[in-house]
C-alpha positions in Angstrom: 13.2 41.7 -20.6 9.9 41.5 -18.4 10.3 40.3 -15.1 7.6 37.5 -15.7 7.2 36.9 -11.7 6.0 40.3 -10.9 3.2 39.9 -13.8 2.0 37.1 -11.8 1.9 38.6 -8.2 4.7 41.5 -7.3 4.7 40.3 -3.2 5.5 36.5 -3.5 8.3 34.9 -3.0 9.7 32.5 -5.1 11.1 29.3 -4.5 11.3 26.3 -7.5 13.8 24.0 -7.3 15.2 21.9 -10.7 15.2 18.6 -10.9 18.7 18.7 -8.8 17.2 20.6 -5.8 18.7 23.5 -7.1 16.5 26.6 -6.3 15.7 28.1 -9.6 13.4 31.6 -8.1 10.7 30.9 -10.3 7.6 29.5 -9.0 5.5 31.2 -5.7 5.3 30.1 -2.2 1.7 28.5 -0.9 -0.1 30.3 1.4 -2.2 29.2 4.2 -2.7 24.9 4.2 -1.1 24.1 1.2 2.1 25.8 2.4 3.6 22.1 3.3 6.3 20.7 3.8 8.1 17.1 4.2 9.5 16.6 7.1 10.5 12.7 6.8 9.4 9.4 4.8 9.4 6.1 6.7 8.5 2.3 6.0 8.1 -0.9 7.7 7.3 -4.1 5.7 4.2 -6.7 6.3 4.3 -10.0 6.2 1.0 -11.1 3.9 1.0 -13.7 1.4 3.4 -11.5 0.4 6.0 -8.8 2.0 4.1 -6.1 1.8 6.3 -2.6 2.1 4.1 0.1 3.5 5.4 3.7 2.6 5.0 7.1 5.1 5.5 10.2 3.9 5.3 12.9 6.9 4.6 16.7 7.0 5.2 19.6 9.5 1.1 20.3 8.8 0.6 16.8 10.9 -1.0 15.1 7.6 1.0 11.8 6.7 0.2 10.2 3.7 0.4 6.3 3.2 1.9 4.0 0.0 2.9 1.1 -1.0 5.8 -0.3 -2.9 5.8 -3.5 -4.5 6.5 -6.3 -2.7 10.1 -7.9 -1.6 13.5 -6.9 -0.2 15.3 -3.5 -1.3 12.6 -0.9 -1.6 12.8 0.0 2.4 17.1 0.8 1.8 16.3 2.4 -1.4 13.5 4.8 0.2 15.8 5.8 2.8 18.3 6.4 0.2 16.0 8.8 -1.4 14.5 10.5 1.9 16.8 13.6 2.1 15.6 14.1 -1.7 12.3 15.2 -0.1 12.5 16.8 3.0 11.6 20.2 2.7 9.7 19.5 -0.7 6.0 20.3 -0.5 4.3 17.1 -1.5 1.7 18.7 -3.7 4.3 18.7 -6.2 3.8 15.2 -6.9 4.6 15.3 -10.7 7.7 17.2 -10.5 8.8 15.3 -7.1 8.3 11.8 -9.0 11.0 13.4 -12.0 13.1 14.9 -9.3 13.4 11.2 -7.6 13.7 9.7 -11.1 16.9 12.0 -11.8 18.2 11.9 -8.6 18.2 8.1 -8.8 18.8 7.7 -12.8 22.4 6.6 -11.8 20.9 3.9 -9.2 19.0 2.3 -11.6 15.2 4.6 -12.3 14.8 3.0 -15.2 13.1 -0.2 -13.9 13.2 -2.9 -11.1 13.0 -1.7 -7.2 14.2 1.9 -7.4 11.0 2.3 -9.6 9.0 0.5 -7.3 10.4 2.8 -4.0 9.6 6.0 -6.0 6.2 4.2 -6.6 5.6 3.9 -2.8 6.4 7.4 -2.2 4.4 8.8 -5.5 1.0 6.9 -3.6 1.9 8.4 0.0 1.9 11.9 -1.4 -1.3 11.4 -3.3 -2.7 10.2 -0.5 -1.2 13.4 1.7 -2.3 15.8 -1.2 -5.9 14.6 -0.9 -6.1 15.4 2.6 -4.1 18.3 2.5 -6.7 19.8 -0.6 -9.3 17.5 1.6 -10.3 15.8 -2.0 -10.3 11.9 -2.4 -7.0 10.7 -4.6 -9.4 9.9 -7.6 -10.1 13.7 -7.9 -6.2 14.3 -8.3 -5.8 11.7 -11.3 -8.5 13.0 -13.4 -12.0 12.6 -11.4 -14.7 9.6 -11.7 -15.9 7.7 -14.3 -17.2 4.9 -11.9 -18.3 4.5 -8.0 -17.2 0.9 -7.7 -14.5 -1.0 -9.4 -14.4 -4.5 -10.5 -12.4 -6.8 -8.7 -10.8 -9.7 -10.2 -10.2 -13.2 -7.8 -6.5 -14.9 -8.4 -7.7 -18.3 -7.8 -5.6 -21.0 -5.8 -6.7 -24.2 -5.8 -5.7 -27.1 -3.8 -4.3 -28.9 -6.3 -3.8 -27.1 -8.8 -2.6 -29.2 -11.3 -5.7 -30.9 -11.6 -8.3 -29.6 -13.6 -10.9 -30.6 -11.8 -10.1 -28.9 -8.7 -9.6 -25.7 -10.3 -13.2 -26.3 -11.7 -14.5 -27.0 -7.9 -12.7 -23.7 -6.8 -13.7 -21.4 -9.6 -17.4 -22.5 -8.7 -16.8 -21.8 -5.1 -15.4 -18.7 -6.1 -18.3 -17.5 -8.0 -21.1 -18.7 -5.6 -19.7 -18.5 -2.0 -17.9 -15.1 -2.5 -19.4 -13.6 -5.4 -16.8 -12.8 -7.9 -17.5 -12.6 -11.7 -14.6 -12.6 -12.9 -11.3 -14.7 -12.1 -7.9 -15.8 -12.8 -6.2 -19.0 -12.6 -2.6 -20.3 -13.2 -1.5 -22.7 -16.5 2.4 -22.7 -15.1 1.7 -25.9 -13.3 2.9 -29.2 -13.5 1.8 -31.4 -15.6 3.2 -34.7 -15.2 4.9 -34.9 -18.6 7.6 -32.8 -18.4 10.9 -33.6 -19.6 12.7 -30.4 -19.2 10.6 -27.4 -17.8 13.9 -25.1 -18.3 13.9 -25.0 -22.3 10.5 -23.7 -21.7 9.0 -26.2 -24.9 5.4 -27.4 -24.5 5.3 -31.0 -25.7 2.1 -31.9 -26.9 0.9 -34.0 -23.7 1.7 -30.4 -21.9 -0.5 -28.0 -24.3 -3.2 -30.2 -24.0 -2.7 -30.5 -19.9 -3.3 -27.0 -20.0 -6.1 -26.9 -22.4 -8.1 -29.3 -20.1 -7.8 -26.8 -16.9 -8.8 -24.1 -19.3 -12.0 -26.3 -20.1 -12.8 -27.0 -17.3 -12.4 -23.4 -15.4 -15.0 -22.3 -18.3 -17.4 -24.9 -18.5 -17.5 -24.5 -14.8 -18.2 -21.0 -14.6 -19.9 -20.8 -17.7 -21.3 -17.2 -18.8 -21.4 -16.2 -14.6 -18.1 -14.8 -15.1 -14.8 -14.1 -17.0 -11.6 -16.3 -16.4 -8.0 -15.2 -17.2 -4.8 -17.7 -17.4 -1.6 -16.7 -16.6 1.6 -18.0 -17.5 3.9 -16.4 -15.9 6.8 -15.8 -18.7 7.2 -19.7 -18.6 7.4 -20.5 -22.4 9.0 -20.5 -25.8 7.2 -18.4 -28.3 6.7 -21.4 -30.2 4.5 -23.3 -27.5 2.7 -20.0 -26.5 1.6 -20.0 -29.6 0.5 -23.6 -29.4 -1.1 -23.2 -26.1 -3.0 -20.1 -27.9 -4.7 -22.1 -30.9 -5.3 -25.1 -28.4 -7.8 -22.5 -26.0 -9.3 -20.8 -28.9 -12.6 -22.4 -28.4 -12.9 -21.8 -25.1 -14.4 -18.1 -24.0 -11.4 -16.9 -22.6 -11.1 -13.5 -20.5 -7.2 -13.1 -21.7 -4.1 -15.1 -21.7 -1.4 -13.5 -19.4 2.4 -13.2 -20.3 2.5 -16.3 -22.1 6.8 -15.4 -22.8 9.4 -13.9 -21.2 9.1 -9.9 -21.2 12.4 -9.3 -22.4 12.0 -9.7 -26.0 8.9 -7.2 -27.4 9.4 -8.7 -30.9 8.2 -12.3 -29.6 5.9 -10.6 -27.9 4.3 -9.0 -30.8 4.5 -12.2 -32.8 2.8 -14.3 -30.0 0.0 -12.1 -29.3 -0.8 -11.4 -33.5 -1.1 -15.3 -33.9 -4.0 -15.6 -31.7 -6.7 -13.8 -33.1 -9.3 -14.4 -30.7 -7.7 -15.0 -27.7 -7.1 -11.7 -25.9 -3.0 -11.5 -24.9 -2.4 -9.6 -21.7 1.4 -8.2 -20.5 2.3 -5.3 -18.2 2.8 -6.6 -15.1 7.2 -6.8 -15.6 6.8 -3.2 -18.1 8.3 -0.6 -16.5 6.8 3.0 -16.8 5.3 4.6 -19.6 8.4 4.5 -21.6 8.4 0.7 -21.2 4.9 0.3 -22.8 5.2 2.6 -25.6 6.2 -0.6 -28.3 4.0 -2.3 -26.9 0.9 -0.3 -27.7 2.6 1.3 -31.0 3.7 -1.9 -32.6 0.1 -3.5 -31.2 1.5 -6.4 -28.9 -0.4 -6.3 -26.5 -4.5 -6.8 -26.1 -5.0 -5.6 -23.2 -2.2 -4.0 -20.5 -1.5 -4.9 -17.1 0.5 -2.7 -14.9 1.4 -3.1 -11.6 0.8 0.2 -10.2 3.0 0.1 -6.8 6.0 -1.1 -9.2 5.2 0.5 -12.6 5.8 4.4 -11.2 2.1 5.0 -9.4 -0.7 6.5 -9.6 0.3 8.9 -12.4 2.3 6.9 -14.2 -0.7 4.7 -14.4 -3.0 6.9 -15.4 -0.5 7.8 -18.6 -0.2 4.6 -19.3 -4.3 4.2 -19.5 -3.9 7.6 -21.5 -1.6 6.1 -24.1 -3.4 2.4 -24.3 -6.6 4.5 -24.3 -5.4 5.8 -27.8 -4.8 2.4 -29.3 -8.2 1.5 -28.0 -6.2 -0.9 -25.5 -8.4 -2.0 -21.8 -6.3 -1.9 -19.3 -6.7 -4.7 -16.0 -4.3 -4.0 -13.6 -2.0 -6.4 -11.8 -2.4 -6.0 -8.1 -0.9 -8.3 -5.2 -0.8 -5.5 -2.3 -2.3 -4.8 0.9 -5.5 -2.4 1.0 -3.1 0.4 0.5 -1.5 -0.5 -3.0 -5.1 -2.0 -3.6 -7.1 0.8 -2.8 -4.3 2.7 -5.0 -5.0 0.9 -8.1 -8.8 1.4 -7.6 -8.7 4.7 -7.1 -6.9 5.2 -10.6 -9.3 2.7 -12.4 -12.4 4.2 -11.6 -10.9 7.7 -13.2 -9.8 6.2 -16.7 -12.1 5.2 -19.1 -10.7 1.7 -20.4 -10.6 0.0 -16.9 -11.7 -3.6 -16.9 -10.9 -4.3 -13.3 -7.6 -4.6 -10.8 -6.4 -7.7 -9.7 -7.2 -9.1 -5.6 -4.8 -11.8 -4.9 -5.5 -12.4 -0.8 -8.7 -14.0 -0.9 -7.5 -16.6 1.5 -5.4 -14.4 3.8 -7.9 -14.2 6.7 -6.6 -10.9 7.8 -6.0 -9.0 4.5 -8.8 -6.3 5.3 -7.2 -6.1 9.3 -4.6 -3.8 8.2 -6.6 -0.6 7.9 -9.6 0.6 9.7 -12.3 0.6 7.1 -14.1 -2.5 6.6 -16.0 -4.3 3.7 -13.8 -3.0 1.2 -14.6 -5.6 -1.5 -18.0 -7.1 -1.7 -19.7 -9.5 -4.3 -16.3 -8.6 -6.5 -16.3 -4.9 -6.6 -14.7 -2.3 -4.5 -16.7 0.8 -3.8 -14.4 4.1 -3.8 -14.6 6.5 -0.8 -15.0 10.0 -0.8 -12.9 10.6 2.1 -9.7 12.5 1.1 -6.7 10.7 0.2 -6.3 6.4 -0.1 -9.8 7.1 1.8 -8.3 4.2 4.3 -6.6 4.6 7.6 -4.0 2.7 8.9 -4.6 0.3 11.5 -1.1 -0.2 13.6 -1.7 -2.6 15.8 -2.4 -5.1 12.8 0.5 -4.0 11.1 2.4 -4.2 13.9 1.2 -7.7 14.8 1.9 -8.9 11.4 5.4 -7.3 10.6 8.3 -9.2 9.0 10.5 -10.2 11.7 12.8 -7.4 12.8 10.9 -4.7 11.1 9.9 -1.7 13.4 6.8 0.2 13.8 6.4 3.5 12.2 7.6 6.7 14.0 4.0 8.5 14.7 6.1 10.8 16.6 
């Protein structure tokens, strides 16, 4: 039998590891810069309108790449759990080191919910460490550019938003004091006529509640910009289905996860009975593996993954890939600090069927203090750098200054 590695180069050493760390003497050491190694992975978490876990991955070359992992408890213990997995790995291995984690972790749960979003974390921090490492911007390791600037999309907040009228008064504000053509609003309010908001029924008085904020969102707005509605899993298939028909007339961006995403076959049925209404899901999907019914059994119209929870940059991008084939647009769910942000927009301006990723801290005065650059979104769209990497640097005094209580400060050390 040939001895394959000599074929390639007869002086290298060799030194690929399985998925279990196990060194299999197959695949050649990097010379010169991209001979890297990790040397530790660290996170703190940041209180924003959300908890925002920021994610370090370190090398011995003194590059440190920056994630994020979606937002809440857990991810910070299960990234330390999955440190020693790393160290030593060289983080340009991103696609294997993401499968390594997921194996390493498959008895912890890497099938969905928070170990998938700590593996996400780590999977942005090493793109963002392999871009500077090959000194190319992130976009360039996902495919290259099919865009400069991304369109954002505004999750609007009103101050009552149960009214329909002030959601009407904040879309307008929306569109002409901050420039933002397309937007999203909430229909899980109250109403005022609920009897029982845990059976998740729609009585009539509630579907029509609903319909009027819808109205008046779009007359509002009018053709300046698109406007989304989400639902947040609140209702039966039945009164989805209702609240579908009742908006029909209105020009409606998409109608976001109208039921709960446990049960793809209501899914299916809710988004086929509304034939002009667009149904969006993908924000509670996990991985590709997750979406696969949904694109192959056409239940969803357009997908929304959240890319720090739904595996990361490359996970996102196959999931683009694979709705791409069903002629599916993808509009990602985003509710992270500039780094998750900046993460998602780096991935939609390298796939084709991007709509546009999700901003949801419009109101947080201090969202764009965390990192260094400034003017990252302007009149709705985000422009992507060419600097290697996220293409964003870390400001730590702001992070520090808005930690979560008891949190600690990275270790630049």
């Amino acid at each position: 039998m040939p001895d394959y590695r000599k074929l390639r180069d007869p002086n290298a050493e060799y030194t690929m590891r399985d998925l279990s760390g196990e060194t299999m003497g197959l695949e050649a050491d990097r010379g010169g810069p991209r001979d890297v190694e990790i040397t530790d992975v660290q996170t703190t978490m940041v209180d924003g309108n959300y908890p925002w876990i920021l994610v370090r991955v370190y090398t011995d070359a003194g590059i440190v790449g920056t994630g994020e992992s979606y937002w809440g408890g857990g991810d910070a213990e299960i990234i330390d759990r999955m440190t020693p997995f790393l160290v030593g790995e060289n983080p340009l291995d991103i696609d294997r080191l993401f499968e390594h984690l997921i194996q390493k972790m498959s008895g912890e749960g890497s099938i969905s919910g928070k170990v998938v979003s700590g593996i996400s974390g780590i999977e942005i921090a090493l793109h963002d460490a392999a871009g500077k490492i090959l000194d190319v911007p992130a976009y360039q390791l996902v495919g290259g550019k099919y865009r400069d600037e991304v369109r954002m999309y505004c999750d609007c907040h009103a101050g009552d938003e149960s009214e329909p009228a002030s959601n009407a008064r904040e879309a307008e504000r929306v569109v002409e004091e901050l420039g933002y053509d397309a937007l999203k609003f909430d229909l899980d309010v109250p109403s005022g006529h609920e009897k029982d908001r845990a059976n998740r029924h729609l009585r009539g008085p509630e579907v029509q509640h609903k319909v009027d904020i819808v109205e008046a969102v779009c007359e509002a707005v009018g053709d300046r910009a698109d406007v989304a509605f989400d639902c947040h899993w609140s209702f039966s298939g039945g009164s989805a289905k209702r609240l579908a028909a009742g908006i029909e007339e209105y020009d409606v961006w998409w109608l976001e996860d109208p039921v709960p995403p446990e049960n793809h076959d209501v899914q299916r049925e809710v988004t086929q009975s509304a034939p002009t209404t667009p149904v969006t899901v993908g924000e509670n999907v996990y991985r590709k593996h997750g979406h696969r019914r949904l694109f192959e059994e056409q239940a969803v119209d357009i997908v929304a993954p959240d890319l720090p929870r739904v595996g990361g940059m490359r996970e996102t991008r196959k999931i683009a890939d694979m709705a791409d084939t069903y002629y599916v647009p993808v509009a990602m769910h985003n509710v992270s600090s500039p780094i998750g942000t900046m993460a998602s927009a780096q991935v939609a301006a390298a796939i084709p069927n991007s709509l546009a990723v999700e901003y949801h801290s419009y109101q947080l005065g201090w969202w764009e203090d965390l990192v260094e650059e400034d003017d990252l979104i302007e009149d709705g769209r985000m422009e992507i750098p060419e600097k290697p990497g996220l293409g964003l640097t870390l400001n730590l005094d702001a992070v520090e200054e808005h930690m979560v209580e008891g949190e600690t400060l990275f270790d630049e050390a």
